[in-house]
PDB file of N, CA, C, O and CB in Angstrom:
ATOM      1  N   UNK A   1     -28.203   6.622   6.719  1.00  0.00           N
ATOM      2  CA  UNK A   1     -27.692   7.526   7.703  1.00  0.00           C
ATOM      3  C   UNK A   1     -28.494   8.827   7.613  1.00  0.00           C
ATOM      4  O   UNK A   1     -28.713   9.339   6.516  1.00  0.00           O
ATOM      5  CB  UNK A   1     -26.176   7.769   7.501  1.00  0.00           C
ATOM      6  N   UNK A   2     -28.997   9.441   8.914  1.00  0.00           N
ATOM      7  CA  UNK A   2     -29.913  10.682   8.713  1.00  0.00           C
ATOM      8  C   UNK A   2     -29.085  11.581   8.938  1.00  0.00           C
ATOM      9  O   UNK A   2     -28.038  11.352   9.544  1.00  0.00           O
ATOM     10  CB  UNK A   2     -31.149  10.878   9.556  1.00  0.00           C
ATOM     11  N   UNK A   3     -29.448  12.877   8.442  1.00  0.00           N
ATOM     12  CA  UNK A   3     -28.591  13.871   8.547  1.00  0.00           C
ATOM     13  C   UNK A   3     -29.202  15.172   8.768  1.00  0.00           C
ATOM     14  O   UNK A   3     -30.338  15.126   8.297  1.00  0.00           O
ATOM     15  CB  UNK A   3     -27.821  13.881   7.484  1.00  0.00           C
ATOM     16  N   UNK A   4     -28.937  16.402   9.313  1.00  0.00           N
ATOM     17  CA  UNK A   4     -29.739  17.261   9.744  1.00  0.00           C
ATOM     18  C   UNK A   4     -29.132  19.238   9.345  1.00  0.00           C
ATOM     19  O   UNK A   4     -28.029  19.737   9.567  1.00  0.00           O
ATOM     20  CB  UNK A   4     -29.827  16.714  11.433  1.00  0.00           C
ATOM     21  N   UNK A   5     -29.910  19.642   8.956  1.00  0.00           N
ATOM     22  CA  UNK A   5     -30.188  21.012   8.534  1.00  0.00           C
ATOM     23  C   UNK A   5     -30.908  21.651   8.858  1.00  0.00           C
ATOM     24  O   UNK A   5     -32.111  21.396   8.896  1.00  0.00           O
ATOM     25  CB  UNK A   5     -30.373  21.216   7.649  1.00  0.00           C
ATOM     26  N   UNK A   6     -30.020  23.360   9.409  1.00  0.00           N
ATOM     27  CA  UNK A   6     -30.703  23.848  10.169  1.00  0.00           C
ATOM     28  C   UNK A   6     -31.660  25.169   9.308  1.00  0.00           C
ATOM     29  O   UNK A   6     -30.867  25.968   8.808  1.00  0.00           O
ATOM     30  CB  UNK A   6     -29.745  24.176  11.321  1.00  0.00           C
ATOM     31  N   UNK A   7     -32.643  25.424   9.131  1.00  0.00           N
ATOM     32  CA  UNK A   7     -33.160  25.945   8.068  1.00  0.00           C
ATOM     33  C   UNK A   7     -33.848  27.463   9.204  1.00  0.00           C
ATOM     34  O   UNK A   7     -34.995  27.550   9.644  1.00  0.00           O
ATOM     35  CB  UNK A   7     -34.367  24.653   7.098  1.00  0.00           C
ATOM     36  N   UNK A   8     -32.887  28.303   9.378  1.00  0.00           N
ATOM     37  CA  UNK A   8     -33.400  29.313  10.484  1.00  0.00           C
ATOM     38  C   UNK A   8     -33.718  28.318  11.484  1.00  0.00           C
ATOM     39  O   UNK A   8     -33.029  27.336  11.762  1.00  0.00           O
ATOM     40  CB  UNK A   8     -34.750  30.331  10.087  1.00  0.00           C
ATOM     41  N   UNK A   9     -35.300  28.802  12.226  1.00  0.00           N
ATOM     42  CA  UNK A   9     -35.344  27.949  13.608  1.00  0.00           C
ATOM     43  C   UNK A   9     -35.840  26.692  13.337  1.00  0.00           C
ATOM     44  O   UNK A   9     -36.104  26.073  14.367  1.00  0.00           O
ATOM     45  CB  UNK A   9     -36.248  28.551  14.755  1.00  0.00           C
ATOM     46  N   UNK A  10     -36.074  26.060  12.247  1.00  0.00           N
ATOM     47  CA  UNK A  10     -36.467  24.630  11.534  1.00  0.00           C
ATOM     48  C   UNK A  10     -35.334  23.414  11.428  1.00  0.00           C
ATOM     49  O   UNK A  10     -34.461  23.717  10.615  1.00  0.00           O
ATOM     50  CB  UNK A  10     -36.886  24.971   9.964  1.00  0.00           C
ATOM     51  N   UNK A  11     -35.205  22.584  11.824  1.00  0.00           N
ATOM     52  CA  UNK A  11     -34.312  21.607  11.430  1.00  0.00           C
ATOM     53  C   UNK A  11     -34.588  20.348  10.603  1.00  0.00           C
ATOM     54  O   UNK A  11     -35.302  19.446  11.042  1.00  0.00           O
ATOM     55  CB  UNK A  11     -33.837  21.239  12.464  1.00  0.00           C
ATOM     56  N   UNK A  12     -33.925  20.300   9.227  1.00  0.00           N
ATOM     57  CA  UNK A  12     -34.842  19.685   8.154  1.00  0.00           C
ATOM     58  C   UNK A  12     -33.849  18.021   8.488  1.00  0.00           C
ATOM     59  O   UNK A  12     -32.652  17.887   8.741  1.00  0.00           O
ATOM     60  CB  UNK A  12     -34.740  20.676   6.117  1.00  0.00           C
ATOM     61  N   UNK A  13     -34.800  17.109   8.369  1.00  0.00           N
ATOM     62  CA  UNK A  13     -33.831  15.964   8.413  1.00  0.00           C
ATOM     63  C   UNK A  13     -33.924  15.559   6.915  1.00  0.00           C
ATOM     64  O   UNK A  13     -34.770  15.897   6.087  1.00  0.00           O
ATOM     65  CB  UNK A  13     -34.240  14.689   9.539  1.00  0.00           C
ATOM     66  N   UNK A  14     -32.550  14.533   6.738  1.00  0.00           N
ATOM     67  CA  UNK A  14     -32.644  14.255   5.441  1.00  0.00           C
ATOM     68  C   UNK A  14     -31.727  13.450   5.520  1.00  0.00           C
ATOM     69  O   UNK A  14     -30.980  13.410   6.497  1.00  0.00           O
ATOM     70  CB  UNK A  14     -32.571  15.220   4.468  1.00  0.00           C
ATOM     71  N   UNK A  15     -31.616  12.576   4.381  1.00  0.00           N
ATOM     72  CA  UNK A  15     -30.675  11.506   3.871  1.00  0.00           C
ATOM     73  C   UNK A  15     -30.332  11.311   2.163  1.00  0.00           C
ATOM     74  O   UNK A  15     -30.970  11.520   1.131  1.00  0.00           O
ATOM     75  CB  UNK A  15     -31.332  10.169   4.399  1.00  0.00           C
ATOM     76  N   UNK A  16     -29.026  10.817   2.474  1.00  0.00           N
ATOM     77  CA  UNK A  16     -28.588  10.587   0.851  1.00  0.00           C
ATOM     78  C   UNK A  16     -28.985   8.827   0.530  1.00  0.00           C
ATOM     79  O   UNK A  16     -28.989   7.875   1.310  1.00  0.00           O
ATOM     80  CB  UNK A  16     -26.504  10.950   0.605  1.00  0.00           C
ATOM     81  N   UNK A  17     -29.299   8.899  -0.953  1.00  0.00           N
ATOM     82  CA  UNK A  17     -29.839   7.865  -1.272  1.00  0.00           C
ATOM     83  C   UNK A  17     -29.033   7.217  -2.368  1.00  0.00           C
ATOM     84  O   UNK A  17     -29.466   7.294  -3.518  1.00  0.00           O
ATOM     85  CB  UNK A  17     -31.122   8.121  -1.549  1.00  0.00           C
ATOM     86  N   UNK A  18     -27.896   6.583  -2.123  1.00  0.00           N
ATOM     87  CA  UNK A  18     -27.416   6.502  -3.686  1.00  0.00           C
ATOM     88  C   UNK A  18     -27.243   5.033  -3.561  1.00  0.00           C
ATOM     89  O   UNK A  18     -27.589   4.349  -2.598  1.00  0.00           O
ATOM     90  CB  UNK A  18     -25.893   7.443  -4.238  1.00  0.00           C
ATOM     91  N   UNK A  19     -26.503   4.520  -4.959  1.00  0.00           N
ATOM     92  CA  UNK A  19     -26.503   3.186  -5.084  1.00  0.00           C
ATOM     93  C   UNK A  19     -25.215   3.315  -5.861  1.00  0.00           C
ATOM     94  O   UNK A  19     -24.790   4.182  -6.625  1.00  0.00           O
ATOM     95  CB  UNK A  19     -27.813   2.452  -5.735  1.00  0.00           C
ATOM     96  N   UNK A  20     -24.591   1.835  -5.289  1.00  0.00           N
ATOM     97  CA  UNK A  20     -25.001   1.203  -4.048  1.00  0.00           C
ATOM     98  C   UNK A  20     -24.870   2.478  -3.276  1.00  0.00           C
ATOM     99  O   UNK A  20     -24.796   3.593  -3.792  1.00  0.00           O
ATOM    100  CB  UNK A  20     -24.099  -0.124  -3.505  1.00  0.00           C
ATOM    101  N   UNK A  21     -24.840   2.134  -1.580  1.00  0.00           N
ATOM    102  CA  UNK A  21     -24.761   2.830  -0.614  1.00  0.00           C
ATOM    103  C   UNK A  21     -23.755   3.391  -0.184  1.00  0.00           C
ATOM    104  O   UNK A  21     -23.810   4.468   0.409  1.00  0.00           O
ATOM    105  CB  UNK A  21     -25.118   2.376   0.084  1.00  0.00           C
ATOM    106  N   UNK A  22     -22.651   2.735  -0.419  1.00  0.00           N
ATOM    107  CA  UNK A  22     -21.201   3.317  -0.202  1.00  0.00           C
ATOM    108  C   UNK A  22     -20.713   4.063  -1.115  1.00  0.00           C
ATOM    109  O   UNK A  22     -19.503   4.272  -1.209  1.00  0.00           O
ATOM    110  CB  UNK A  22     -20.239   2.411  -0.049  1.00  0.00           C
ATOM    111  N   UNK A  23     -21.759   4.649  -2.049  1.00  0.00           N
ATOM    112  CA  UNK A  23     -21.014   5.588  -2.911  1.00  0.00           C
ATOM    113  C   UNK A  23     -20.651   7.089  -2.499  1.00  0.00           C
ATOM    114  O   UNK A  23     -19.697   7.838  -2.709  1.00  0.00           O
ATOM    115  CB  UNK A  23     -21.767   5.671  -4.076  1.00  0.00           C
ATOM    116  N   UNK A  24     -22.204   7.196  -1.618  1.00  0.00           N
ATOM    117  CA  UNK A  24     -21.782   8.683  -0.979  1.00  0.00           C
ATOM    118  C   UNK A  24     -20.748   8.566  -0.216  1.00  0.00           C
ATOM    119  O   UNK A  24     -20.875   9.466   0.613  1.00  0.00           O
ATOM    120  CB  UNK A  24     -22.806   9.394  -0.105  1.00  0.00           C
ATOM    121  N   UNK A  25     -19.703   7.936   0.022  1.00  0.00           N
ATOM    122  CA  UNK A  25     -18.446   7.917   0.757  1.00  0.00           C
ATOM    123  C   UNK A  25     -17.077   8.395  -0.483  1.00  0.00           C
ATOM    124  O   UNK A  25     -16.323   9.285  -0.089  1.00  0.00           O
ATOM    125  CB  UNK A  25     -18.282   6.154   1.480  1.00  0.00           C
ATOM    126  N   UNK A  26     -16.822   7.835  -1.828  1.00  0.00           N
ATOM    127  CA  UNK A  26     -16.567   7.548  -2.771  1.00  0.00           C
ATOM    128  C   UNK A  26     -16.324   9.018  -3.164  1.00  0.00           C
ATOM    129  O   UNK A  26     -17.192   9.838  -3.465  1.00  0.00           O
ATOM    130  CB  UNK A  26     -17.427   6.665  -3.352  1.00  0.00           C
ATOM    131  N   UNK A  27     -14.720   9.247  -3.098  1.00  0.00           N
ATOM    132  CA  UNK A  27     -14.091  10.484  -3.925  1.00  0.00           C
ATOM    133  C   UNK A  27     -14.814  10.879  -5.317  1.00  0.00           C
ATOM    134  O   UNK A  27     -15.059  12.063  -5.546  1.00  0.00           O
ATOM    135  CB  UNK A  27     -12.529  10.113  -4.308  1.00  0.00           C
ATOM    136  N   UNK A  28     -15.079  10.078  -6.047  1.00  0.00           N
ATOM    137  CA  UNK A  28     -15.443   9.858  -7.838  1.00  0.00           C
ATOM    138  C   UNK A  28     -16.482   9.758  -7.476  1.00  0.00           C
ATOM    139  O   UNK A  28     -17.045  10.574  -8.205  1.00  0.00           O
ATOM    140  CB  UNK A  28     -14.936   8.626  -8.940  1.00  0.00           C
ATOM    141  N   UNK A  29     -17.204   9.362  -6.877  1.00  0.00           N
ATOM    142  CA  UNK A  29     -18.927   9.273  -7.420  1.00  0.00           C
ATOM    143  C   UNK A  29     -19.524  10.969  -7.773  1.00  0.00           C
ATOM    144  O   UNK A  29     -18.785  11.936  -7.586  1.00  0.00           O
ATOM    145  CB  UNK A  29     -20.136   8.471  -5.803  1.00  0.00           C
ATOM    146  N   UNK A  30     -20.450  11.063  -8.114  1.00  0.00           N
ATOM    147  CA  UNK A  30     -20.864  12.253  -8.539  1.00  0.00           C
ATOM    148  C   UNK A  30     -22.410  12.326  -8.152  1.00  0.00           C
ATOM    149  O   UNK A  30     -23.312  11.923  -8.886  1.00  0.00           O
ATOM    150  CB  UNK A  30     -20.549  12.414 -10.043  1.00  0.00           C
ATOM    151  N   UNK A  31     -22.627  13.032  -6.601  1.00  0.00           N
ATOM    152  CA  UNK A  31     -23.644  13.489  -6.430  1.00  0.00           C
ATOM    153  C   UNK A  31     -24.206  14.437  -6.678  1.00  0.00           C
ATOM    154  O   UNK A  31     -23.670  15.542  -6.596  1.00  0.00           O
ATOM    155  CB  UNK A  31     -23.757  13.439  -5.785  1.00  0.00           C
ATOM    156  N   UNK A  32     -26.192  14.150  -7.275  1.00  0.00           N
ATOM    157  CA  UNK A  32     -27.278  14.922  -7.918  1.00  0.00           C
ATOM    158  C   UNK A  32     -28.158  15.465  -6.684  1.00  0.00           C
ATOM    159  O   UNK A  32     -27.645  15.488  -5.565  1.00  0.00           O
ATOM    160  CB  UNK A  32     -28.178  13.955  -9.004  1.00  0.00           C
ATOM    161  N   UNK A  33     -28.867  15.700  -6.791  1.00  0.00           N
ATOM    162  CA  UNK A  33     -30.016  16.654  -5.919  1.00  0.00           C
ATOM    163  C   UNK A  33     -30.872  15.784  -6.226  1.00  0.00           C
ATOM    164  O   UNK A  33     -31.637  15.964  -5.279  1.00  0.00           O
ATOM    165  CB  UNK A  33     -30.477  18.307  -6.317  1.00  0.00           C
ATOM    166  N   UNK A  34     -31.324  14.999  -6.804  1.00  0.00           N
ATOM    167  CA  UNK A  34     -32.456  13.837  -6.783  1.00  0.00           C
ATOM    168  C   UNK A  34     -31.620  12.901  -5.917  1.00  0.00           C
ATOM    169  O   UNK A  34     -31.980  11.781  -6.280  1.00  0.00           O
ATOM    170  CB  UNK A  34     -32.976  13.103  -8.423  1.00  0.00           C
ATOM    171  N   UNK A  35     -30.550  12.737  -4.815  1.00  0.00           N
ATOM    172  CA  UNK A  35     -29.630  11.677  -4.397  1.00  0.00           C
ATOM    173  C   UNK A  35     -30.354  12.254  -2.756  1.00  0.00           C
ATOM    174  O   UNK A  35     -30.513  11.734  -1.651  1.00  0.00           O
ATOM    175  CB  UNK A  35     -27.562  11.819  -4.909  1.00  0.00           C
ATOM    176  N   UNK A  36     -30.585  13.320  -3.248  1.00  0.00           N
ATOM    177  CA  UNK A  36     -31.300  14.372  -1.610  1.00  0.00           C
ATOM    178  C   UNK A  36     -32.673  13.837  -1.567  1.00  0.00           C
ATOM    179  O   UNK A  36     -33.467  13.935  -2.502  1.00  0.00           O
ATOM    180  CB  UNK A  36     -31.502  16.552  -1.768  1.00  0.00           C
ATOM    181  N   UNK A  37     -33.061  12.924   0.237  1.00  0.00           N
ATOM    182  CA  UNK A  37     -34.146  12.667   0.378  1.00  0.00           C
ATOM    183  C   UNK A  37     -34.786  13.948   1.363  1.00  0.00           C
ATOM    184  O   UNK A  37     -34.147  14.426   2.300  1.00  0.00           O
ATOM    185  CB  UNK A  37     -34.163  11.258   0.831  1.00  0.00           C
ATOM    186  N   UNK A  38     -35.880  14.308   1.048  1.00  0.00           N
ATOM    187  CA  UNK A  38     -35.746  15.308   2.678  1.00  0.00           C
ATOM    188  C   UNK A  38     -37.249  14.383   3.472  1.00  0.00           C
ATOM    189  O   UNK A  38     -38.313  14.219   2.875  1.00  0.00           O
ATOM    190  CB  UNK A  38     -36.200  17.867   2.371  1.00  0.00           C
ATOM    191  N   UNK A  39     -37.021  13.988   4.613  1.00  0.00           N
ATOM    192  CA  UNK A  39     -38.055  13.089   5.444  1.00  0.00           C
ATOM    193  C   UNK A  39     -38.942  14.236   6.509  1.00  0.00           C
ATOM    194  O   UNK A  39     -39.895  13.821   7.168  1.00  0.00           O
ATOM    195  CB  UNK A  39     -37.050  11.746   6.497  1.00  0.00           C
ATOM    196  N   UNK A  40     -38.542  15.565   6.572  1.00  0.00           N
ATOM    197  CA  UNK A  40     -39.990  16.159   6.676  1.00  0.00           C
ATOM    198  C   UNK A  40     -40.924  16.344   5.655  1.00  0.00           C
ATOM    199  O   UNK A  40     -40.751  16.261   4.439  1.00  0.00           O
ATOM    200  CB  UNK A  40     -39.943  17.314   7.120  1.00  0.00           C
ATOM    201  N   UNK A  41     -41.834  16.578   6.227  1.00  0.00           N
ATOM    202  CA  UNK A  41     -42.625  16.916   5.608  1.00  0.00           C
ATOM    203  C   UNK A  41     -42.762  18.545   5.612  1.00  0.00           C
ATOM    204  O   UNK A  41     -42.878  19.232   6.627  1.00  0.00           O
ATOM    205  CB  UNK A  41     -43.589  16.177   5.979  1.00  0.00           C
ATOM    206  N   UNK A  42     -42.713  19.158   3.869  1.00  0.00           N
ATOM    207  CA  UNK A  42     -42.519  20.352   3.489  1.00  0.00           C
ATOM    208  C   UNK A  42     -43.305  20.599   2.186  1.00  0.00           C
ATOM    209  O   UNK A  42     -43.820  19.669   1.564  1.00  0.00           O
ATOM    210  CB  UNK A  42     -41.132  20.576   3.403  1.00  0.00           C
ATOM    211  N   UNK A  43     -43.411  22.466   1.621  1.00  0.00           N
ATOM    212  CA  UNK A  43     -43.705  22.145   0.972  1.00  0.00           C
ATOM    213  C   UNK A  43     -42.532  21.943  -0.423  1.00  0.00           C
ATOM    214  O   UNK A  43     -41.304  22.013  -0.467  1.00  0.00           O
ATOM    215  CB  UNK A  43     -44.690  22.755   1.103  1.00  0.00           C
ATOM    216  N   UNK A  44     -43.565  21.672  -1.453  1.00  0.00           N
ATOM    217  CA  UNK A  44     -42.642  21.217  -3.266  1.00  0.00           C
ATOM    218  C   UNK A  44     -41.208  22.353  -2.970  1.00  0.00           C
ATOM    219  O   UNK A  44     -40.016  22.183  -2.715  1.00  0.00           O
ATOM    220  CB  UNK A  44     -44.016  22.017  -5.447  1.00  0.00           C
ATOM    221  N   UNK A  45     -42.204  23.674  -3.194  1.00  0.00           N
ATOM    222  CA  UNK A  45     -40.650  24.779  -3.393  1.00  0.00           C
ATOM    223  C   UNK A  45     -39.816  24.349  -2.665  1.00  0.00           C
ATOM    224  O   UNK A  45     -38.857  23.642  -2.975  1.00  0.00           O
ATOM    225  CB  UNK A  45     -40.637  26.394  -2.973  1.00  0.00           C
ATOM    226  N   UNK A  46     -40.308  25.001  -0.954  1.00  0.00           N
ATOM    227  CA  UNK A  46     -39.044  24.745   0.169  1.00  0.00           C
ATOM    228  C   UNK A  46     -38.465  23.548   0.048  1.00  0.00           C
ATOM    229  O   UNK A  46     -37.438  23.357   0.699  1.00  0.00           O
ATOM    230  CB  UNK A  46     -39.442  24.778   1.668  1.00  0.00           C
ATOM    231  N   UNK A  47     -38.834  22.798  -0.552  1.00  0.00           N
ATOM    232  CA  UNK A  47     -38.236  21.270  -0.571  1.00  0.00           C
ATOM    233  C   UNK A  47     -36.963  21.394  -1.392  1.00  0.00           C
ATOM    234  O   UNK A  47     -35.873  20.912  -1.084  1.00  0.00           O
ATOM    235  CB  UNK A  47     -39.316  20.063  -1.313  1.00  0.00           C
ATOM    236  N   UNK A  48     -37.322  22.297  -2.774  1.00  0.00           N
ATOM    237  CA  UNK A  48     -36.265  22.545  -4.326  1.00  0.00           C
ATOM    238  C   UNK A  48     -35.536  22.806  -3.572  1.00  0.00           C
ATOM    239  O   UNK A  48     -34.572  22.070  -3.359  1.00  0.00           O
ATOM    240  CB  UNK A  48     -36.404  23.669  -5.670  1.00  0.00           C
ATOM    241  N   UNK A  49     -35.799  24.289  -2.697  1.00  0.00           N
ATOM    242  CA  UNK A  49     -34.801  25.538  -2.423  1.00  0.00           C
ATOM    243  C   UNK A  49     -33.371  24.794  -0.933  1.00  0.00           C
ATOM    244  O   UNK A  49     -32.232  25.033  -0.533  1.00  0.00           O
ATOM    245  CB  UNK A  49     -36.211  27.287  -1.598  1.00  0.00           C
ATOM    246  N   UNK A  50     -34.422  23.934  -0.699  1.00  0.00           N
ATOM    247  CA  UNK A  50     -33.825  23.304   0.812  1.00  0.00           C
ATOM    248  C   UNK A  50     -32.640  22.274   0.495  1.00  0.00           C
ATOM    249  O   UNK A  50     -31.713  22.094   1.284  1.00  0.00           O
ATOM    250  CB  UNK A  50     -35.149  22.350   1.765  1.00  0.00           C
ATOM    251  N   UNK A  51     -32.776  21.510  -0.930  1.00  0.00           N
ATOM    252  CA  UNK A  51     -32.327  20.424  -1.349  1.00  0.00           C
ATOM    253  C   UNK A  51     -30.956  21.402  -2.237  1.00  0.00           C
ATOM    254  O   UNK A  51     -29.810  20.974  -2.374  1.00  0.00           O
ATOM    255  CB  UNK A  51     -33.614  19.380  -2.229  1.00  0.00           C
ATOM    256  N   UNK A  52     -31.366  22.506  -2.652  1.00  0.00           N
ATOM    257  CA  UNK A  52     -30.308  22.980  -3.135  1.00  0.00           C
ATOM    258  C   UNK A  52     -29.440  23.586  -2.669  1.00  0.00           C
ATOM    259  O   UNK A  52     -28.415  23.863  -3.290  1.00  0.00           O
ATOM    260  CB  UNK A  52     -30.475  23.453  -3.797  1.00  0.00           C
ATOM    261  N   UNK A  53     -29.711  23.975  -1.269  1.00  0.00           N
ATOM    262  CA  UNK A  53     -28.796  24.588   0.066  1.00  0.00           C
ATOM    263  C   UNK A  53     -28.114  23.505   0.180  1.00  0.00           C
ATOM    264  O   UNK A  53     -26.906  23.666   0.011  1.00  0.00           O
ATOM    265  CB  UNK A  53     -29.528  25.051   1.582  1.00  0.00           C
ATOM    266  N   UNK A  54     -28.464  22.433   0.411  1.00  0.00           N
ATOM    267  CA  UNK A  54     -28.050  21.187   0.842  1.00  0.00           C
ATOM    268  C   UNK A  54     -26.792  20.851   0.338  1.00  0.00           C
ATOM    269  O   UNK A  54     -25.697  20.748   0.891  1.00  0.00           O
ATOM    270  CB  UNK A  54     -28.945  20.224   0.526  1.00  0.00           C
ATOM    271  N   UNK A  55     -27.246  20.662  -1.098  1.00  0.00           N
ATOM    272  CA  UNK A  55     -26.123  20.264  -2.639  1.00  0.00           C
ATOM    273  C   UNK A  55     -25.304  21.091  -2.304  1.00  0.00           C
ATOM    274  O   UNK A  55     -24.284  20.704  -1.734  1.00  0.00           O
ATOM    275  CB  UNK A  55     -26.593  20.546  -4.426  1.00  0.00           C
ATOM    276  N   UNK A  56     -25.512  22.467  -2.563  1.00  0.00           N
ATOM    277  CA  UNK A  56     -24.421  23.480  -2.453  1.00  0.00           C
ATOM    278  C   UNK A  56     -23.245  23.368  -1.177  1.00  0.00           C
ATOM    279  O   UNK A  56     -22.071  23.688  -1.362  1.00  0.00           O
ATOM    280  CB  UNK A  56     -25.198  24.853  -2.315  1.00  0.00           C
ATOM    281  N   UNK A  57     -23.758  22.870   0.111  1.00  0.00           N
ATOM    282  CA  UNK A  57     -23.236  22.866   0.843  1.00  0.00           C
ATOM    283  C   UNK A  57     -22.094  21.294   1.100  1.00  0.00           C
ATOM    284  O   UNK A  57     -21.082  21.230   1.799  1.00  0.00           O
ATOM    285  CB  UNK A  57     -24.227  23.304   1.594  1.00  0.00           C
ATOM    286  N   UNK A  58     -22.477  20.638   0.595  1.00  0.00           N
ATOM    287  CA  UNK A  58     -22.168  19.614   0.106  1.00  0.00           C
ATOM    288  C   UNK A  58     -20.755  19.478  -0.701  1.00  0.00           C
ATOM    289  O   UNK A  58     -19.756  18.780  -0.528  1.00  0.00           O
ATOM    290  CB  UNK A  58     -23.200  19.364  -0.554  1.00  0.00           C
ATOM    291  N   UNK A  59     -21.238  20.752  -1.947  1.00  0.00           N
ATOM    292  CA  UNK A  59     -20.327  20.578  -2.883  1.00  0.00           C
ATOM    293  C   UNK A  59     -18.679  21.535  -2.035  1.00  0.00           C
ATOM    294  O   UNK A  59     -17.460  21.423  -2.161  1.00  0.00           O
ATOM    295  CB  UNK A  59     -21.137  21.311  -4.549  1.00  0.00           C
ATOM    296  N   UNK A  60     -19.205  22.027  -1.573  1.00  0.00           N
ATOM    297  CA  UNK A  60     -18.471  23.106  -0.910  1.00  0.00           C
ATOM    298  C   UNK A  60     -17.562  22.802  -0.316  1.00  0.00           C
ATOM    299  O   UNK A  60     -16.461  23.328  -0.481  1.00  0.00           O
ATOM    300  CB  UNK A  60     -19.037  23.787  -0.153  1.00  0.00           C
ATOM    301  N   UNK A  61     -17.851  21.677   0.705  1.00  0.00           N
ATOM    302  CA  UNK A  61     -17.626  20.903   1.791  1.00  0.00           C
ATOM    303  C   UNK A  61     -16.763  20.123   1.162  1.00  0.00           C
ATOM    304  O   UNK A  61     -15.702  20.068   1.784  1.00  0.00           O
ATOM    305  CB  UNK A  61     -18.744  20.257   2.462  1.00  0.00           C
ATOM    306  N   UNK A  62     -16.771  19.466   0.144  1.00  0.00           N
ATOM    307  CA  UNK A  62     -16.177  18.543  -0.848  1.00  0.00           C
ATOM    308  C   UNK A  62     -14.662  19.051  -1.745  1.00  0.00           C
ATOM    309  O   UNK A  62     -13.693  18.375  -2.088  1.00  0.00           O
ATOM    310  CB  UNK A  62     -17.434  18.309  -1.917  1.00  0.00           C
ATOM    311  N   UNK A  63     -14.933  20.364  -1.907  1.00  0.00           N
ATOM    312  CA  UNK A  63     -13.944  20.663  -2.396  1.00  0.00           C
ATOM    313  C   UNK A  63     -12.705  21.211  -1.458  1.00  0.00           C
ATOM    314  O   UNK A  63     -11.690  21.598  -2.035  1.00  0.00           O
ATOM    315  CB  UNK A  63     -14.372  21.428  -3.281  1.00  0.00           C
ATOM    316  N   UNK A  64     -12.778  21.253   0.063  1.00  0.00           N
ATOM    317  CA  UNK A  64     -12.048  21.668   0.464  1.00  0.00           C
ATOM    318  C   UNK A  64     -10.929  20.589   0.815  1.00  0.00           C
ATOM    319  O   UNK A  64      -9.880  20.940   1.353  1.00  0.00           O
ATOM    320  CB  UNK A  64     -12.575  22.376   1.232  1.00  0.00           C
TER     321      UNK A  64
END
């Protein structure tokens, strides 16, 4: 499933990669930042910094 982030006027696509696949659905599973694919092409940093907006937002999202 692709998923999309808006990075200022940039929109980064990306997908979660876990195993199996139905875990990113899964109350208990415990998603990492290596689970973050990002399918533009970027560079290394913006990639860290982008993947960790991501997580964060994620986790955020999760706890509510």
């Amino acid at each position: 499933m692709k998923h999309y982030y808006v990075n200022g006027k940039e929109i980064i696509e990306y997908k979660l990669v876990t195993e199996p696949l139905e875990a990113m659905y899964w109350s208990t599973y415990r998603l990492k930042k290596k689970h973050i694919k990002i399918s533009n092409k970027i560079s290394r940093p913006l990639a860290t910094q982008i993947k960790q907006e991501i997580y964060d937002d994620i986790k955020q999202t999760e706890t509510k």
